[in-house]
N, C-alpha and C positions, 0 to 999 in steps of 0.2 A: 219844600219846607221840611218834609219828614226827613230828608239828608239833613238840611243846616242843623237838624235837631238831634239828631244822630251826631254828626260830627261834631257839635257844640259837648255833646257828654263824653265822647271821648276825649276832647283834649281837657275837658276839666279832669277824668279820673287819671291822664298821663302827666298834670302838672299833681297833681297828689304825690301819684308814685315820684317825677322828679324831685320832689321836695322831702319824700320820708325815706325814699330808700333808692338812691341816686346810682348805686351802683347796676339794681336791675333793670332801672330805666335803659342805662345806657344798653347793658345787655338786649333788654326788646326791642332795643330800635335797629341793632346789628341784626338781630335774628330777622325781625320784620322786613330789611333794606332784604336779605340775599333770600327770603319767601318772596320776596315781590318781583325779585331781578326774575330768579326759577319759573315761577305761572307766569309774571308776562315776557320772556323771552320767546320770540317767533321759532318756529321749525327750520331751519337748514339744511341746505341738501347734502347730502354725504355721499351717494353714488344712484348710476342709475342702471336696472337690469332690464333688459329685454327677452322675455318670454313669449311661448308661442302655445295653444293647445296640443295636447298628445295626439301623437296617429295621425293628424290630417294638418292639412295648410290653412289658416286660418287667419283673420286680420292679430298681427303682434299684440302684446299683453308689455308696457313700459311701467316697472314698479320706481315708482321714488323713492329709494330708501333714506329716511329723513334723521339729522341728528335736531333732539328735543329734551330741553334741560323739564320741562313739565314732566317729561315721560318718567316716572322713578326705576331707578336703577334694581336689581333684584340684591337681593342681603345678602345673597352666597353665591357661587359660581353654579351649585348644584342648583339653585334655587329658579322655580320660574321666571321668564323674559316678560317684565312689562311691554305691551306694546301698542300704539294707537294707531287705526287707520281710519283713510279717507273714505267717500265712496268710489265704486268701480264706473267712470265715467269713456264714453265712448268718445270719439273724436273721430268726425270725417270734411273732407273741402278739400280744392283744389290738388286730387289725386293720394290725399293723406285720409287713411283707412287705419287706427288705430284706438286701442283700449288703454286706460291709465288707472293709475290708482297710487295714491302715499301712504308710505308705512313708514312710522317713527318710533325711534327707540332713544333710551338715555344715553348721552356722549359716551357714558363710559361702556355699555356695552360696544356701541361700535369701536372704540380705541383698542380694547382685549383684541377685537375682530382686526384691524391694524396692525396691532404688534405678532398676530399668529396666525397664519394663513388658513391653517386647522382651524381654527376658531371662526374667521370667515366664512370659510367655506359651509360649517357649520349653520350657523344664525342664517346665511342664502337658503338653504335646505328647508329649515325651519320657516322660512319666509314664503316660501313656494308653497308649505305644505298650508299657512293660514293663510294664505291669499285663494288657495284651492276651498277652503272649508267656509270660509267666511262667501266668497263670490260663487259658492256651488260650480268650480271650474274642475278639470282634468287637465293640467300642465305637463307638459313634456319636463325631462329631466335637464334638458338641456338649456343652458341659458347665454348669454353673451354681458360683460359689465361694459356698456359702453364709455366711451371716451370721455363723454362730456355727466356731468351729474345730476343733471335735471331735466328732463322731458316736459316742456312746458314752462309756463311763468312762475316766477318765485312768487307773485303777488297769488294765482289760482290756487296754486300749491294751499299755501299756507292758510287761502279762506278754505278749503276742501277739509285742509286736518282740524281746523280751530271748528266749526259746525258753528250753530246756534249757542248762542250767548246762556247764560246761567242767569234765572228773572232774580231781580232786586231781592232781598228778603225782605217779605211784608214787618210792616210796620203796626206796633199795637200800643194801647195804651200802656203795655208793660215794658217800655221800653228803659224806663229808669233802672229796670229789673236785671239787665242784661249784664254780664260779668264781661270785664275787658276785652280778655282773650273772644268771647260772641261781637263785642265791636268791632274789636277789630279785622273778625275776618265778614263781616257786611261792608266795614267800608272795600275793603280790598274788591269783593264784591260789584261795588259799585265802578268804583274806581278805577280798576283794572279790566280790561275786556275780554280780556283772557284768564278770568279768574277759576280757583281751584274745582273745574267742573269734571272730578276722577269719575263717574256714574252717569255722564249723561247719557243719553237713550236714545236712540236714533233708528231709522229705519234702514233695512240692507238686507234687500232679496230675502223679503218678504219676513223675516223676523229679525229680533232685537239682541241688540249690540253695545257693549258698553265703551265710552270714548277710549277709555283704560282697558286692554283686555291684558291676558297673561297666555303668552305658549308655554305649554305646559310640558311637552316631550321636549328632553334634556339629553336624549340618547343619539349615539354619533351615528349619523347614517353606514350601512354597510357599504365597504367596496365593491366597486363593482369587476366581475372577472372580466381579462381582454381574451375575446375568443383568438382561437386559432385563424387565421388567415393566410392568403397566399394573393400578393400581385403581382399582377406582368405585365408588362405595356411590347402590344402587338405590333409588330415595324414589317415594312415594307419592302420589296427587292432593293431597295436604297439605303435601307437603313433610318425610314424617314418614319414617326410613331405615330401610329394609324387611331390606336384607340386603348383603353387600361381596361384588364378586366380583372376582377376582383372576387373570389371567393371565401366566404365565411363560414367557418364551421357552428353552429348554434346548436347543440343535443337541447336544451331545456326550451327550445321554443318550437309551437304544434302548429304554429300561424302566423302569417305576415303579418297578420293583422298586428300583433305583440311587437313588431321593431316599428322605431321612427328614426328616420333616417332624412339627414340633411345634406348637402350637395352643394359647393360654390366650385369657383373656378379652379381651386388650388388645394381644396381638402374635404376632407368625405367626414360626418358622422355616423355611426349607427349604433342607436343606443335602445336596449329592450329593459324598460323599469326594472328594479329589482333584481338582475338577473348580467345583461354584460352591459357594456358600453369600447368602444374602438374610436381613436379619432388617429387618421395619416394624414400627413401632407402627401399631395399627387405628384409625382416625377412631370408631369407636363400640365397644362391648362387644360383644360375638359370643358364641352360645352356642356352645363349642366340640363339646358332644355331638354336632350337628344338622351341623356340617359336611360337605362332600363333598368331593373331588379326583378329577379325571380325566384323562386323560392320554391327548393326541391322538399314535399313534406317527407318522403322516405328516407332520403337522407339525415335531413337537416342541416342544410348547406343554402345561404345565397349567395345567388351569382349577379353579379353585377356590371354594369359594359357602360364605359364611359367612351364616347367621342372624343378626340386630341382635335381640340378649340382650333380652327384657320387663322392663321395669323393674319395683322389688320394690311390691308392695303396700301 
C-alpha cells in the first residue's frame, strides 16, 4: 500500500509538471530512461586474468574483469579509477582447485584500455595490486589474459558483483513532503533491483568495503630490466639435444627466495618484483617436471638445466 501511495504522488506531481512546463517534463523522463538503463544494466565480461601467488605454487587466482555502465567512469584521465568488486570466492570438484573473484569498471575505462596497450597494461597492474590489498594476497607479477572471458557463469558472476539489494526507503507520514527528485529516486529504489547502491557495505576479510571503491595510484608501473643471460642447448655425439641449460646474471638479488620462476614445455619465466623480469621461448621442448634451479649467492648467477622432453611414441 505504501508503494501504490508513493507512486500515486508521483504521477500526480509529473502530470503538474507535464502540464505547466512541458518541456522539462520531457527532459526528466530522458534523463530518468538513461539513469535507469545505467544502475539496472548487469555487468559484462570483458576479459579474464589468471594469477598465481608469488614465490610458491599455489591453487590459480581467475580475476573477471567486468565492463559496468553502474561503475562511474573517473572525470579525468589523472583522476582515480572507480572500481567494484566481488568477493574472493574458492572453487574446488572434480579435480578443479581454483580461486575467483570480479572486478568491474565503466566501459569507458576498459575502451581507453583497448585502444592503448600502455593503457591496458596499466589498469592490469592496478588490478593486481587491489586484488592483493582488498583479499590480503601477495600475487606474482606474472599473469596470462586467457582466451576465453569469463571464468564461471555469467548468471554467479553478476549475483557476486550486484551483493545484497538496497532496503526500500521507509516510509512516514511525511511523505506528501517529499520533492520529486526524493520520489523519484525511492521508486527507482523499488523498482529497479539493482538500484543506485554507490556505499553499500559489505564484509571482505575481515573489514569493510565500499560496493564503489576508487584506485587511487595513477602512476605507470616501472620497467622492469632483462638480466643478462646466456643459453645453450647440450647435444650429444650425434648431434641429438640432451638438455638446455640456462644462466642468469641477477647483481640485485641476495635470495632465491626473491625470483619466481615459471616453466612449461616451450618457454621459461623468471621474474624478481620490482627488479628484472626475462621471458624466452626454448629451442626444444623441455620436460618441465625434471627441471632444476640453482642459485650461486657469490656470484649472483642462476643456473638452470632443463631436460630436452622424449618425443611421443
Amino acid at each position: 500500500m505504501a508503494g501504490a501511495a508513493l507512486a500515486a504522488q508521483l504521477w500526480s506531481l509529473l502530470d503538474e509538471m507535464a502540464e505547466n512546463d512541458p518541456q522539462a517534463y520531457r527532459r526528466l523522463l530522458r534523463q530518468q530512461r538513461a539513469e535507469a538503463e545505467r544502475l539496472c544494466a548487469p555487468p559484462e565480461p570483458h576479459l579474464c586474468l589468471r594469477a598465481r601467488p608469488a614465490g610458491a605454487v599455489g591453487r590459480p587466482l581467475f580475476i573477471n574483469v567486468c565492463s559496468w555502465k553502474r561503475v562511474p567512469a573517473p572525470e579525468a584521465p589523472a583522476d582515480p579509477i572507480p572500481v567494484s568488486a566481488g568477493p574472493l570466492d574458492e572453487v574446488s570438484g572434480e579435480g578443479d582447485l581454483y580461486s575467483i573473484i570480479d572486478i568491474a569498471y565503466n566501459p569507458d575505462v576498459l575502451q581507453r584500455g583497448e585502444e592503448n596497450p600502455e593503457n591496458m597494461e596499466h589498469l592490469i597492474h592496478l588490478t593486481l595490486k587491489f586484488v592483493e590489498e582488498r583479499c590480503n594476497l601477495i600475487l606474482s607479477y606474472l599473469y596470462t589474459i586467457e582466451s576465453f572471458k569469463l571464468k564461471g557463469s555469467r548468471e554467479m558472476m553478476q549475483q557476486r558483483l550486484k551483493g545484497r539489494q538496497m532496503p526500500t526507503p521507509h516510509l512516514s507520514q511525511n511523505t506528501k513532503e517529499l520533492t520529486l527528485d526524493q520520489l523519484l529516486h525511492a521508486v527507482e529504489a523499488e523498482d529497479c533491483s539493482n538500484a543506485p547502491v554507490l556505499l553499500k557495505e559489505e564484509s571482505v576479510t575481515q573489514s569493510k568495503a565500499h560496493l564503489i571503491e576508487e584506485i587511487t595510484s595513477t602512476e605507470m608501473p616501472e620497467k622492469l630490466s632483462t638480466p643478462v643471460y646466456e643459453i645453450i642447448t647440450v647435444k650429444d655425439a650425434n648431434k641429438k639435444p640432451l638438455k638446455i641449460e640456462l644462466k642468469i646474471e641477477l647483481p640485485k638479488v641476495s635470495s632465491v627466495s626473491e625470483c619466481d620462476l615459471r616453466i612449461s614445455k616451450d618457454d621459461i619465466i623468471i621474474e624478481v618484483p620490482e627488479k628484472y623480469k626475462l621471458q624466452l621461448d626454448l629451442p626444444e621442448l623441455v620436460d618441465e617436471e625434471t627441471t632444476t634451479a640453482v642459485f650461486n649467492k657469490g656470484k649472483r648467477v642462476l643456473f638452470i638445466t632443463m631436460l630436452v622432453a622424449k618425443p611421443d611414441p
